[in-house]
C-alpha positions in Angstrom: 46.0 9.5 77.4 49.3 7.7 76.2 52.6 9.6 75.5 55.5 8.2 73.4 58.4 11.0 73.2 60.9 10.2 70.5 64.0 11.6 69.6 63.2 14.4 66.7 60.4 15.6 64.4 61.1 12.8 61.9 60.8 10.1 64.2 57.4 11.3 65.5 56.6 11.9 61.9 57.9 8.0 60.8 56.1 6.6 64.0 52.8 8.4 63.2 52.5 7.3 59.5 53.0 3.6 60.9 50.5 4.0 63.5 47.7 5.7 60.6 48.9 2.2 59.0 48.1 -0.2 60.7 44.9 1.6 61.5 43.5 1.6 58.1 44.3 -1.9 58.3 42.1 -3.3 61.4 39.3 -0.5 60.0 39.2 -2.4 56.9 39.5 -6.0 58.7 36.6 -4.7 60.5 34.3 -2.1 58.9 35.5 -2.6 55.1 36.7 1.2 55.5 38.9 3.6 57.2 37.9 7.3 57.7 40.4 10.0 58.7 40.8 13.4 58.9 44.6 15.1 59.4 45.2 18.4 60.6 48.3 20.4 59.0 51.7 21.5 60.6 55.1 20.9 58.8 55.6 17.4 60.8 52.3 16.2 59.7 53.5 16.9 55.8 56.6 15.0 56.7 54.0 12.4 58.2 51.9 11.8 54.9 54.6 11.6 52.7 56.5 8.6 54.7 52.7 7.0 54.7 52.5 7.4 51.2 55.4 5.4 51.0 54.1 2.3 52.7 53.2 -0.3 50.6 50.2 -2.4 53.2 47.8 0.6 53.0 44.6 -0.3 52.2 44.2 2.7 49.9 40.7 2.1 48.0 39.2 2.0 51.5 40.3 5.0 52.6 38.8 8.2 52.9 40.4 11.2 54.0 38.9 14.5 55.9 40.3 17.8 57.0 40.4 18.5 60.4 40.4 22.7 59.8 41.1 25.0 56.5 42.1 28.6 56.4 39.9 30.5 53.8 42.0 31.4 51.7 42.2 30.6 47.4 42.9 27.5 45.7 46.5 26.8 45.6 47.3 29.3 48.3 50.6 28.3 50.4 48.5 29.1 53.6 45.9 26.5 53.0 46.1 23.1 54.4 44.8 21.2 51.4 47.5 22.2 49.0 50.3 20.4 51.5 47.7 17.4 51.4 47.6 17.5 48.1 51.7 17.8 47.5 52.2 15.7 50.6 49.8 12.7 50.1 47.3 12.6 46.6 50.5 13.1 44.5 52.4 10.6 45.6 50.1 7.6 47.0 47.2 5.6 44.7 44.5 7.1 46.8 41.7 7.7 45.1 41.1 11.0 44.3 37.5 11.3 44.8 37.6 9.5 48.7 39.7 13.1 49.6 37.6 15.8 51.0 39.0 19.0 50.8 36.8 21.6 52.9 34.9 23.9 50.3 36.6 27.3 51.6 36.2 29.3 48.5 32.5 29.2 48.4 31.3 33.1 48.4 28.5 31.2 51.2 30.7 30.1 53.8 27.9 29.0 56.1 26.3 26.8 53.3 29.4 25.2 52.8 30.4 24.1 56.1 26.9 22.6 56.2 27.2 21.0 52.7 30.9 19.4 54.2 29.0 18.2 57.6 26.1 16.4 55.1 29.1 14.4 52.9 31.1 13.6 56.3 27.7 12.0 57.6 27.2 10.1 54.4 30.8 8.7 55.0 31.2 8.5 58.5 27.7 7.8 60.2 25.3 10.0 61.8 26.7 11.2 63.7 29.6 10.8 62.0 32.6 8.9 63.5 36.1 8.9 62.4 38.2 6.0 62.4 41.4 8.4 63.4 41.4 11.8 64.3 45.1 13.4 63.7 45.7 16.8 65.6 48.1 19.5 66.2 48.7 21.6 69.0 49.6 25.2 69.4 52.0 27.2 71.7 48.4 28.8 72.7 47.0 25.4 73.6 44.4 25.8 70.1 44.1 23.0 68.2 42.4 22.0 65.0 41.0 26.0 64.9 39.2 25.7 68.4 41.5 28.6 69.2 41.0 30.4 72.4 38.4 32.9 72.7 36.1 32.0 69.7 32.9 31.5 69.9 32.8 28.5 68.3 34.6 26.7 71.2 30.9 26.6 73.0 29.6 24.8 69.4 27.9 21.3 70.2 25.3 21.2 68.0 27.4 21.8 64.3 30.1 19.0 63.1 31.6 21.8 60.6 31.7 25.4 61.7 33.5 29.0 60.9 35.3 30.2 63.3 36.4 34.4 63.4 39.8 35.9 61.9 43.0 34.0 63.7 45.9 35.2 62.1 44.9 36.7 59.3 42.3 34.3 58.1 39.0 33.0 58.9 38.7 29.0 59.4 36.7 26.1 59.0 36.7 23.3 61.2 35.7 20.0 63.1 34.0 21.2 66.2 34.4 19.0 69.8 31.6 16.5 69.0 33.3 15.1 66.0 36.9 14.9 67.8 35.4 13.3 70.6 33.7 10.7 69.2 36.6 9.2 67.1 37.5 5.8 67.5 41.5 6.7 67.8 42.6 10.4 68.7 46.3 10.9 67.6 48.4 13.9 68.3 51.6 15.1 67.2 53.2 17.6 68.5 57.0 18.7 67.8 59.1 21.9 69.1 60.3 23.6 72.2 57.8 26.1 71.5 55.1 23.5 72.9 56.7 22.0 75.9 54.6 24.3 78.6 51.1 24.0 76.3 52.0 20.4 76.0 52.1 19.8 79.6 48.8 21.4 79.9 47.1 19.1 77.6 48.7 16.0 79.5 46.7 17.9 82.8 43.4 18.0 80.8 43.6 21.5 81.4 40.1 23.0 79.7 41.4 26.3 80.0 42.8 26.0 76.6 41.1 24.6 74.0 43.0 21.3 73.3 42.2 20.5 76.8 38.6 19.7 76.1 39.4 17.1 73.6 39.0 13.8 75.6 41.7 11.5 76.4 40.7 8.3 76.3 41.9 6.0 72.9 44.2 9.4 72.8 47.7 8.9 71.7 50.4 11.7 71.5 54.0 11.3 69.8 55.9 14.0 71.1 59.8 14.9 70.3 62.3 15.6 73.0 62.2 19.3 72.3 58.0 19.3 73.1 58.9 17.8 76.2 60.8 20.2 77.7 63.9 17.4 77.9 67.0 17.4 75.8 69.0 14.0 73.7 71.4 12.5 76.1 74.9 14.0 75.3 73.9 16.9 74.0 
């Protein structure tokens, strides 16, 4: 696993959207496609915005995945999809039919996650494999919603599953077996808050549940403030 610690959330943010860049790019070159799925988090918003901004994104060949949605309604300010949406769809020329927004209003949750596993095998393989996985990480070591404690955490059999109530809301989510078979893993992770968690998931510690996402092809962009250091002068 590879570290690059930059001086504040926008530079991780900047660096990031460059690095989903040139990304698509070589997936294209290669596989006449690029297939990603993004986690949320305030950086990450920041993220998609400065990609949608570059100009050498290969955006007809891009298909886009979420990583983990609350359940919650359509438009809520809690769901992931409606920053994606603000962030990314309204302000790049992807096409709107190659996003995948996880189906979280459905009254049969269980039949959705199994109808969004069957689309990301017809676009990624079966089993499916992303082209970039981007993920978060949490001052309790969760991330996408493996959080600690739920059962789904033992899940290697589902690509898509529900997790219980975390915060006030159940989840869908990307289980382990999708993470770990992406081509590139990319984290980003910003705030003093997740300087101790942060060093754990350097360890490989699979005590928490970002620990048990491998680390090989695994990138993190970290600010100063997630590593625990401060800017010089300050």
């Amino acid at each position: 696993m590879q570290i690059e610690v930059l001086v504040d959330p926008d530079a991780v943010a900047a660096r990031a959207a460059a690095l989903i860049a040139e990304e698509a790019r070589t997936a294209v070159a290669r596989r006449k496609r690029f297939v990603m799925a993004v986690s949320g988090g305030h950086t990450p918003w920041i993220m998609l915005r400065v990609l949608a901004g570059q100009e050498h994104v290969p955006w007809n060949n891009m298909h886009v995945f979420q990583v983990d949605e609350r359940v919650a309604p359509q438009g809520d300010a809690d769901r992931n999809f409606t920053h994606l949406r603000a962030s990314l769809l309204e302000r790049a020329p992807l096409p709107p039919a190659q996003v995948y927004p996880m189906p979280v209003e459905d009254t049969d949750l269980g039949a959705a996650a199994k109808r969004y596993a069957t689309k990301l095998g017809e676009i990624a393989g079966s089993p499916p494999t992303l082209d970039l996985v981007h993920l978060g990480l949490g001052p309790d070591g969760h991330t996408a919603s493996l959080v600690p404690g739920d059962a789904v955490l033992g899940n290697t059999d589902m690509t898509v599953a529900l997790t219980g109530e975390y915060q006030g809301r159940r989840r869908m989510t990307l289980t382990y077996p999708v993470l770990n078979d992406a081509r590139r893993i990319l984290w980003v992770v910003t705030g003093s808050d997740k300087a101790r968690i942060l060093a754990r998931l350097q360890a490989g510690d699979h005590e928490i549940p970002a620990g048990r996402v491998r680390q090989n092809n695994a990138l993190i962009l970290a600010d100063l403030a997630a590593t625990g250091s401060r800017r010089q002068g300050a």
